[in-house]
CHARMM-style PDB file with segment names, atoms N, HN, CA, C and O in Angstrom:
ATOM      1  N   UNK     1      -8.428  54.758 -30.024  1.00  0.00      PROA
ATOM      2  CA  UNK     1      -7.268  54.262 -29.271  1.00  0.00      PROA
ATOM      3  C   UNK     1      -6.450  53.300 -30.137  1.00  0.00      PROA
ATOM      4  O   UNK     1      -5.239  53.477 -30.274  1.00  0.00      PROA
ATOM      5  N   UNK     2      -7.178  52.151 -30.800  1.00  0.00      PROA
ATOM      6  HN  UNK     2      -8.161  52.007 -30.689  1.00  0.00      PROA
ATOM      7  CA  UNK     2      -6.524  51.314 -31.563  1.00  0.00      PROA
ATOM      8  C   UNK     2      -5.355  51.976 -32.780  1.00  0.00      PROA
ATOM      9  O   UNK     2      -4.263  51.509 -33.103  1.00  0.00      PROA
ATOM     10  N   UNK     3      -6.086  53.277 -33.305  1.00  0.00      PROA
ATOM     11  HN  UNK     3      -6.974  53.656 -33.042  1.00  0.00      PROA
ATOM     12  CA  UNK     3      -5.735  53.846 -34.620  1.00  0.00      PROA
ATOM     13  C   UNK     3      -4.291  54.337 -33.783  1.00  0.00      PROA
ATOM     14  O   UNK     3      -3.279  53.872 -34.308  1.00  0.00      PROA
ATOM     15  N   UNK     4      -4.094  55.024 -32.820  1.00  0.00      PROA
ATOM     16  HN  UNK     4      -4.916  55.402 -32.394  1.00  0.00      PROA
ATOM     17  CA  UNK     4      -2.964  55.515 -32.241  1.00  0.00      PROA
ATOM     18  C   UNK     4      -1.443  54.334 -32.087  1.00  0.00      PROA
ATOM     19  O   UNK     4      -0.235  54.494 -32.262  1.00  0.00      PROA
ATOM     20  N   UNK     5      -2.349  53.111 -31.657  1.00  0.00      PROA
ATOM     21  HN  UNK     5      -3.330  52.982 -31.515  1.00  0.00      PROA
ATOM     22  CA  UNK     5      -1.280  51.747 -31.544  1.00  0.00      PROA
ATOM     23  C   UNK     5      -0.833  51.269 -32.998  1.00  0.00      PROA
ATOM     24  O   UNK     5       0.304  50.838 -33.186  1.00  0.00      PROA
ATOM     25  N   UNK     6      -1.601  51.345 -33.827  1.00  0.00      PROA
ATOM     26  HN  UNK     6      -2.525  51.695 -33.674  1.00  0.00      PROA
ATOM     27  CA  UNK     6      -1.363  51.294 -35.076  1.00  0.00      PROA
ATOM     28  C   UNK     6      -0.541  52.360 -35.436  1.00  0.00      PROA
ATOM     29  O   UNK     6       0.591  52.050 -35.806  1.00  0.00      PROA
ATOM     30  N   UNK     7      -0.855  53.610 -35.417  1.00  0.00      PROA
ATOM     31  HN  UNK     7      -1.774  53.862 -35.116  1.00  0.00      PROA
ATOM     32  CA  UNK     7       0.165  54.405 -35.927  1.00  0.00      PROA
ATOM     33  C   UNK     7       1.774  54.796 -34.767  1.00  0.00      PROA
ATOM     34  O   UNK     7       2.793  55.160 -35.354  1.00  0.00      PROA
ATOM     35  N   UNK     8       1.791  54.723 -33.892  1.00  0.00      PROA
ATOM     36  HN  UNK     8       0.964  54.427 -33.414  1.00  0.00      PROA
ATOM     37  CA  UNK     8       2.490  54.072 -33.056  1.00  0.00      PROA
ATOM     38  C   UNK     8       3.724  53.002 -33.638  1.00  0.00      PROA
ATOM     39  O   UNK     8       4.945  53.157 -33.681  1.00  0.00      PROA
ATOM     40  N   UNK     9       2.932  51.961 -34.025  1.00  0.00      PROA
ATOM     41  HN  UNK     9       1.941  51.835 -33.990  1.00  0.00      PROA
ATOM     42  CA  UNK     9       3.666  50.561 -33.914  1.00  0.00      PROA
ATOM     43  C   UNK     9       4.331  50.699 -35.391  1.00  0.00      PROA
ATOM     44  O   UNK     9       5.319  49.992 -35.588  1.00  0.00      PROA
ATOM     45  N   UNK    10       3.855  51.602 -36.526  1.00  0.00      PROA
ATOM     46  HN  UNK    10       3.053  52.177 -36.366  1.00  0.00      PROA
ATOM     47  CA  UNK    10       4.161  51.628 -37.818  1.00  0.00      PROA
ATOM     48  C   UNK    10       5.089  52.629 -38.154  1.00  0.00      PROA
ATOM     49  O   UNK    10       5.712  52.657 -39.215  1.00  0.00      PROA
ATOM     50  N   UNK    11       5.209  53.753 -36.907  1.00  0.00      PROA
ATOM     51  HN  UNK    11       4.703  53.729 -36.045  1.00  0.00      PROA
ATOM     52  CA  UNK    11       6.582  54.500 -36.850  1.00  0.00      PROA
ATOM     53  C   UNK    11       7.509  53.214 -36.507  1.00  0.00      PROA
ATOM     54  O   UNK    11       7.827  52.471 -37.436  1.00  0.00      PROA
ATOM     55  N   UNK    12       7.842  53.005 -35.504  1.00  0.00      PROA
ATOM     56  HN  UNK    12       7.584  53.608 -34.749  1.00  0.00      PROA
ATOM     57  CA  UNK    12       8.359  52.119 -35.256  1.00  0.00      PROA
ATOM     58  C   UNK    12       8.919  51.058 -35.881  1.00  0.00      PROA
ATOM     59  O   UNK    12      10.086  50.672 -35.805  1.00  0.00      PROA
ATOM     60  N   UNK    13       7.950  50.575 -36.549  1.00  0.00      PROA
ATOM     61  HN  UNK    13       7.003  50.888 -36.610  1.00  0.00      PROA
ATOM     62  CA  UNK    13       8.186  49.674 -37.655  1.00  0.00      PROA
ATOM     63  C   UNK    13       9.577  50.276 -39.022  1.00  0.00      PROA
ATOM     64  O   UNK    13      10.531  49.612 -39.429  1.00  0.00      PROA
ATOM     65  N   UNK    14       9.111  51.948 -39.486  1.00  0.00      PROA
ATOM     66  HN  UNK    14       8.336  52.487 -39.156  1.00  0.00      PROA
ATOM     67  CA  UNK    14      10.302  52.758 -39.900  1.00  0.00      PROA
ATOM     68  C   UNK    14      11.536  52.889 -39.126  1.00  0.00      PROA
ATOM     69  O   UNK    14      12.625  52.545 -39.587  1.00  0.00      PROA
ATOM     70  N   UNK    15      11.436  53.212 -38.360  1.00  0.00      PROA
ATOM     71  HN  UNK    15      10.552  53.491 -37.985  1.00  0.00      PROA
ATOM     72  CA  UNK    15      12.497  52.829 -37.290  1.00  0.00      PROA
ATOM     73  C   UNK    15      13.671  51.748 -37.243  1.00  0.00      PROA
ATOM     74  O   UNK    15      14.862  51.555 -37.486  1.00  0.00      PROA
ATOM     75  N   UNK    16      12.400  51.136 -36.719  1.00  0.00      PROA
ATOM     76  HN  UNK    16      11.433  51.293 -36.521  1.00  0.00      PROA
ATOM     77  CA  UNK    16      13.426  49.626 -37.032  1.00  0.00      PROA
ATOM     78  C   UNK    16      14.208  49.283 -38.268  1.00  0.00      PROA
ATOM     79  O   UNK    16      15.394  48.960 -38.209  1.00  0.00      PROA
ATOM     80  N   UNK    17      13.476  49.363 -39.473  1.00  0.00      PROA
ATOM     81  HN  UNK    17      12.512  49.626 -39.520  1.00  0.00      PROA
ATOM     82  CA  UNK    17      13.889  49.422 -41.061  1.00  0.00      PROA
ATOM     83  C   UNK    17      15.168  50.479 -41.169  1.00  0.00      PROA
ATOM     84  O   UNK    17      16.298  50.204 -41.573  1.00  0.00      PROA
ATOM     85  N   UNK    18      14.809  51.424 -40.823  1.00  0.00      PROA
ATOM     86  HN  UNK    18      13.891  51.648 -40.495  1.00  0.00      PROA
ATOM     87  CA  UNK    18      16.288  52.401 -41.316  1.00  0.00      PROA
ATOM     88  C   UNK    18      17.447  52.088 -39.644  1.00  0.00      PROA
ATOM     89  O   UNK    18      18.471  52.736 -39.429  1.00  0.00      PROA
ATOM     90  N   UNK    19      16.978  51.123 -38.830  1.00  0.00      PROA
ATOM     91  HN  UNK    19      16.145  50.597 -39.004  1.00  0.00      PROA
ATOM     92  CA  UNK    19      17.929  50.528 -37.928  1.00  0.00      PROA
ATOM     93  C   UNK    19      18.944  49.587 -38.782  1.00  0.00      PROA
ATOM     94  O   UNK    19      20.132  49.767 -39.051  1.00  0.00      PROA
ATOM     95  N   UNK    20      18.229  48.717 -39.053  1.00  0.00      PROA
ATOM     96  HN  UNK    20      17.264  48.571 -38.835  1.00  0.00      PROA
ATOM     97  CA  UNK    20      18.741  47.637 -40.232  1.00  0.00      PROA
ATOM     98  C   UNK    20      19.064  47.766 -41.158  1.00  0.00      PROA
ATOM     99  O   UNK    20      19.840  46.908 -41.579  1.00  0.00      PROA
ATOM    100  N   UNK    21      18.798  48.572 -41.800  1.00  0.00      PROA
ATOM    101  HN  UNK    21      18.168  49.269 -41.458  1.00  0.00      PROA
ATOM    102  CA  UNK    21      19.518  49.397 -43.315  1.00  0.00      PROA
ATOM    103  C   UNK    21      20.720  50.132 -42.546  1.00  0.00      PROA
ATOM    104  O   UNK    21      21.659  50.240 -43.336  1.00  0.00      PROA
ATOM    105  N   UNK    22      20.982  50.590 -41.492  1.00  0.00      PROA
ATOM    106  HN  UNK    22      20.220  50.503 -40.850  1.00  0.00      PROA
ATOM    107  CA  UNK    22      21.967  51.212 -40.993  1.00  0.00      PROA
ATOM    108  C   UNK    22      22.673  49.942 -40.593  1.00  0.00      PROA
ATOM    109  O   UNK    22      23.494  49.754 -41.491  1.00  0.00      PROA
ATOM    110  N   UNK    23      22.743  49.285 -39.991  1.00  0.00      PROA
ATOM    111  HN  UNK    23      22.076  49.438 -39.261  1.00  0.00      PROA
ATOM    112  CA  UNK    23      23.529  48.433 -39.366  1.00  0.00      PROA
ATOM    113  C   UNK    23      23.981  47.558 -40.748  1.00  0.00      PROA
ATOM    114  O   UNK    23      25.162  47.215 -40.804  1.00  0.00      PROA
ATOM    115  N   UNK    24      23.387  47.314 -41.483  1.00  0.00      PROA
ATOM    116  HN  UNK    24      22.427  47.593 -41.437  1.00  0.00      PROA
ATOM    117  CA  UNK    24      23.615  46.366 -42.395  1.00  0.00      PROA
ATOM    118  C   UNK    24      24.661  47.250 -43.718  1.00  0.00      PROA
ATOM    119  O   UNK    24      25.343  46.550 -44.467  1.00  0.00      PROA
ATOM    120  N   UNK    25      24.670  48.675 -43.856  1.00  0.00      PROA
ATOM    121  HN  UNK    25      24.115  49.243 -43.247  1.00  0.00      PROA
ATOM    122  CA  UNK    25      25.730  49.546 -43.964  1.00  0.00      PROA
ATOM    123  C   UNK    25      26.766  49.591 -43.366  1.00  0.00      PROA
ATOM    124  O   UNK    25      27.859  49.596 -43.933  1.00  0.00      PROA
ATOM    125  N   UNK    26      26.599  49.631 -42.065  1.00  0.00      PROA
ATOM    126  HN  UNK    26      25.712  49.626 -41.605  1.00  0.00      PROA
ATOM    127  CA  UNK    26      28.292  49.834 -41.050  1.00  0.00      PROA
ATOM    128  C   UNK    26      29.049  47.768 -41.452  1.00  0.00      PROA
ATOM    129  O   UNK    26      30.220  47.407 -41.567  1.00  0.00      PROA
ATOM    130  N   UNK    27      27.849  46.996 -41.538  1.00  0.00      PROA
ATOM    131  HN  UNK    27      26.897  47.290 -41.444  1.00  0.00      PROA
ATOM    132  CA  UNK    27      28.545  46.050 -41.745  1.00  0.00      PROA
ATOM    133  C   UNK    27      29.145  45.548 -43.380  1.00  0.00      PROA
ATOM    134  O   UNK    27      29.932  44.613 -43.526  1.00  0.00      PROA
ATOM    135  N   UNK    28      28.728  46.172 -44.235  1.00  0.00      PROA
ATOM    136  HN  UNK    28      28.089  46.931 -44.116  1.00  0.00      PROA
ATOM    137  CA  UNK    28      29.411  46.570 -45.597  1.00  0.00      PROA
ATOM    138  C   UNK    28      30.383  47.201 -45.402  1.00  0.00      PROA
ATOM    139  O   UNK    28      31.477  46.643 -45.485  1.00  0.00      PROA
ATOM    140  N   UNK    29      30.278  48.622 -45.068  1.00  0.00      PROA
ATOM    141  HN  UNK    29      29.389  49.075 -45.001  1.00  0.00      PROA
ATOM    142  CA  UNK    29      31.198  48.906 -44.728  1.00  0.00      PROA
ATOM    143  C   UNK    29      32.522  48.646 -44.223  1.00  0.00      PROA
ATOM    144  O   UNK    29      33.582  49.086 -44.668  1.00  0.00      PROA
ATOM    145  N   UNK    30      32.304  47.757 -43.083  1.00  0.00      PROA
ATOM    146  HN  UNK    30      31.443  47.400 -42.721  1.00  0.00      PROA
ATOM    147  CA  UNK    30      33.715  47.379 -42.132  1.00  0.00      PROA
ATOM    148  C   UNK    30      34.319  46.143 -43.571  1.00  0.00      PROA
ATOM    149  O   UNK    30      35.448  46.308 -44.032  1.00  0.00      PROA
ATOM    150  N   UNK    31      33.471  45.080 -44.072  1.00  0.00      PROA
ATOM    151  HN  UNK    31      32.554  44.946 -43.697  1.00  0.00      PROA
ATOM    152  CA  UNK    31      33.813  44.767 -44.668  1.00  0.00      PROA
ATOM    153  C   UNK    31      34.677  44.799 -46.054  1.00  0.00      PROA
ATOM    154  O   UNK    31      35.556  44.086 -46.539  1.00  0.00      PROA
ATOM    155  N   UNK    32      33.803  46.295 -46.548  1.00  0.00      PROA
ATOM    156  HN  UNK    32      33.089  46.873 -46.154  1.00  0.00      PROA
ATOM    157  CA  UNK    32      35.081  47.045 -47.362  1.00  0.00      PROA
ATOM    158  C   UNK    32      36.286  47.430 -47.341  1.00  0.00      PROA
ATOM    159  O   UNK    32      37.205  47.257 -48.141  1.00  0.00      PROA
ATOM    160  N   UNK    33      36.187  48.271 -45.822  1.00  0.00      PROA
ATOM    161  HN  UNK    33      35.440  48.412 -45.172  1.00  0.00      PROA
ATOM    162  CA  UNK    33      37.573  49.102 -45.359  1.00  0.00      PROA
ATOM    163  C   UNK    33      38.507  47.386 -45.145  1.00  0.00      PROA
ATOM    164  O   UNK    33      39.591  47.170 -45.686  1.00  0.00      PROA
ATOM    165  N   UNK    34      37.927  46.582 -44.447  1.00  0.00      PROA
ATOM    166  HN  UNK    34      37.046  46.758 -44.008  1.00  0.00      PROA
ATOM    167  CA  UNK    34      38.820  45.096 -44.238  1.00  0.00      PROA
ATOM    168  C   UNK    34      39.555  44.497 -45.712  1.00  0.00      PROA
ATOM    169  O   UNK    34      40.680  44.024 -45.868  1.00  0.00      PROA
ATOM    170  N   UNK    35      38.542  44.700 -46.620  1.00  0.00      PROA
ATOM    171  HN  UNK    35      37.628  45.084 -46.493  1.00  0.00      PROA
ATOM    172  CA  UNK    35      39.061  44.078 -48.134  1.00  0.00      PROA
ATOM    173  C   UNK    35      39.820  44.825 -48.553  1.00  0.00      PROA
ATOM    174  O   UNK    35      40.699  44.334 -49.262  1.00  0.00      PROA
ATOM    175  N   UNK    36      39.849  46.427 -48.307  1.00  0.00      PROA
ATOM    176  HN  UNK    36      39.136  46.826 -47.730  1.00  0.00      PROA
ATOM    177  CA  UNK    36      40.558  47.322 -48.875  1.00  0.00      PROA
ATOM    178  C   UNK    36      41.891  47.289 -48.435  1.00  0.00      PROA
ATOM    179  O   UNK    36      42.745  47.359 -49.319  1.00  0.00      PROA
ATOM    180  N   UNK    37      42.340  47.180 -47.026  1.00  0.00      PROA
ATOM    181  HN  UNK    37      41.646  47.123 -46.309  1.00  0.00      PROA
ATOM    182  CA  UNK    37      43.264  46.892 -46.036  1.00  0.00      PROA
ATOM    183  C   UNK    37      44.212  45.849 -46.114  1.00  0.00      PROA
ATOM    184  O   UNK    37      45.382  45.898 -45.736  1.00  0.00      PROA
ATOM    185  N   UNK    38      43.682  45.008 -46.574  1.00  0.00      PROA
ATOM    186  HN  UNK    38      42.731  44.968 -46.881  1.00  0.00      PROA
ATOM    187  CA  UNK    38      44.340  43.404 -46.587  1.00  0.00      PROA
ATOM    188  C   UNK    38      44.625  43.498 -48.073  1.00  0.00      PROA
ATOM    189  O   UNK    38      45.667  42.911 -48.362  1.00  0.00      PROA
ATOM    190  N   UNK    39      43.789  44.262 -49.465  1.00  0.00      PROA
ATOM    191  HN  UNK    39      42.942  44.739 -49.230  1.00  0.00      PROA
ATOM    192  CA  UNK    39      44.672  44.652 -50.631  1.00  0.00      PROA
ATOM    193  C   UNK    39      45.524  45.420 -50.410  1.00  0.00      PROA
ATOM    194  O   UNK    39      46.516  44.828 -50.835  1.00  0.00      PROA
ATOM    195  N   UNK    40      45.903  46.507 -49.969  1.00  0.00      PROA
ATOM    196  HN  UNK    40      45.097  46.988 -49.624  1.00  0.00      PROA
ATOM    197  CA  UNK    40      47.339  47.077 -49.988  1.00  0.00      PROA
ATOM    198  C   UNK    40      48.079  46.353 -49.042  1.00  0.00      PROA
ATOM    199  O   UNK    40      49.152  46.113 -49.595  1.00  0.00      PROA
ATOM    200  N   UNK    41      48.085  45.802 -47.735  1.00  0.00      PROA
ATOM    201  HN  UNK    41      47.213  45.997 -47.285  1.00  0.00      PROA
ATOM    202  CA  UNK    41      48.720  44.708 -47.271  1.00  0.00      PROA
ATOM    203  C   UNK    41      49.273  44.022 -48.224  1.00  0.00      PROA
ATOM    204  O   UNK    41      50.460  43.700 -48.277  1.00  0.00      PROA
ATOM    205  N   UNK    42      48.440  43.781 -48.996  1.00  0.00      PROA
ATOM    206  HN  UNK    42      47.476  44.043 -48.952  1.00  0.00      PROA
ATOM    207  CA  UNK    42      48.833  42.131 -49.598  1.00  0.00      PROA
ATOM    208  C   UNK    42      50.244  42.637 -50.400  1.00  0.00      PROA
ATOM    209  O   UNK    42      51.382  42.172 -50.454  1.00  0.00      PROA
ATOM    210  N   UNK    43      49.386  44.188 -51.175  1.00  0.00      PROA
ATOM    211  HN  UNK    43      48.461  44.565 -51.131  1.00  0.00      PROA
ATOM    212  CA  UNK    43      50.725  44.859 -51.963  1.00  0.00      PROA
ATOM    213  C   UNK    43      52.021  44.921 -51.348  1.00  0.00      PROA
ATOM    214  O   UNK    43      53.042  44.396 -51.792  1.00  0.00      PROA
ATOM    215  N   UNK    44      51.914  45.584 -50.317  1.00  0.00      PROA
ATOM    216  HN  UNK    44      51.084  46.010 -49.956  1.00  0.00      PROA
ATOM    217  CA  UNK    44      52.964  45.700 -49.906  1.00  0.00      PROA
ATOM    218  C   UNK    44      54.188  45.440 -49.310  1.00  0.00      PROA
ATOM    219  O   UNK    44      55.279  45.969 -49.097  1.00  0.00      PROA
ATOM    220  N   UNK    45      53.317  43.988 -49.049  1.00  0.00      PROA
ATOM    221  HN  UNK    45      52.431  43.558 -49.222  1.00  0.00      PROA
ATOM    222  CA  UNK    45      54.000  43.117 -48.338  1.00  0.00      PROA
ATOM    223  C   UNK    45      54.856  42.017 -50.039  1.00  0.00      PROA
ATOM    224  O   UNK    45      55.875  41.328 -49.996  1.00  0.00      PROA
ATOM    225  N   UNK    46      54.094  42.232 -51.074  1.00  0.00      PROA
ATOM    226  HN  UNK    46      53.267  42.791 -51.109  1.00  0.00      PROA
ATOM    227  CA  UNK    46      54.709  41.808 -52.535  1.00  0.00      PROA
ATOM    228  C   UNK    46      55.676  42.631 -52.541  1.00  0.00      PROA
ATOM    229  O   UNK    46      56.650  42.002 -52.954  1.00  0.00      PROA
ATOM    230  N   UNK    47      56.071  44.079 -52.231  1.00  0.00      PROA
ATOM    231  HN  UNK    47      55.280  44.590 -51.895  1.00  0.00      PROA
ATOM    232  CA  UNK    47      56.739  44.843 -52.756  1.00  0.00      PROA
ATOM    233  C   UNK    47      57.867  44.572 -51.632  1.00  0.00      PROA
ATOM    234  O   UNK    47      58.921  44.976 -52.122  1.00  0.00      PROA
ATOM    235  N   UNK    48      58.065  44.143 -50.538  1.00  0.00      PROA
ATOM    236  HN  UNK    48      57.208  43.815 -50.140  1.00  0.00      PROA
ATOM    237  CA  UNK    48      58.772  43.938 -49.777  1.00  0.00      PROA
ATOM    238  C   UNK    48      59.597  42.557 -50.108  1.00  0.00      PROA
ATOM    239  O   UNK    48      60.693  42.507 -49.548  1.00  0.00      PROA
ATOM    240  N   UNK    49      59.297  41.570 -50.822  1.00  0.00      PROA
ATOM    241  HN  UNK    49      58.407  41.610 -51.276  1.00  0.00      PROA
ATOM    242  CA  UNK    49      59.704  40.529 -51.232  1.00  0.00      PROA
ATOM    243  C   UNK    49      60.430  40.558 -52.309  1.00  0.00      PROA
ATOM    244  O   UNK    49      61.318  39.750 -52.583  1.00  0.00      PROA
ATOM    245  N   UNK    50      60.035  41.613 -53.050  1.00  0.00      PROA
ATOM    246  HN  UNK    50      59.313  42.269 -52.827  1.00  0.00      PROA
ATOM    247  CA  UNK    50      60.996  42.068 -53.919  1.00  0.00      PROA
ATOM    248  C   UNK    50      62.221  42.528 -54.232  1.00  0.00      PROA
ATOM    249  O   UNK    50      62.962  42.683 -55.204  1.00  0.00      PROA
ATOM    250  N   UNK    51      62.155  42.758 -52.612  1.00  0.00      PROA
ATOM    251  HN  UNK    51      61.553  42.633 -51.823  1.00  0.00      PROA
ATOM    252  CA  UNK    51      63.466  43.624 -52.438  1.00  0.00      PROA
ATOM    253  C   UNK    51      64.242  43.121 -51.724  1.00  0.00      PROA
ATOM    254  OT1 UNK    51      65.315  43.676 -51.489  1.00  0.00      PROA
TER     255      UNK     51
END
């Protein structure tokens, strides 16, 4: 019975890990697309001053 809670609790344990490796991706992520966003912003809003 024990060996089952153990193997049980250690899926789980994977689980959780590729939860957090996922979440901690979408939050790189958003952070990229945000840095990426606010650089051509930034451009374009230079190129507008220019003119």
């Amino acid at each position: 019975m024990t060996y089952y809670l153990i193997e049980a609790s250690h899926e789980l344990q994977i689980i959780f890990e590729q939860l957090v490796l996922i979440t901690d991706y979408k939050q790189k992520w958003i952070l990229t697309t945000q840095i990426i966003t606010r650089a051509i912003f930034n451009k374009h809003s230079d190129i507008y001053k220019q003119h």
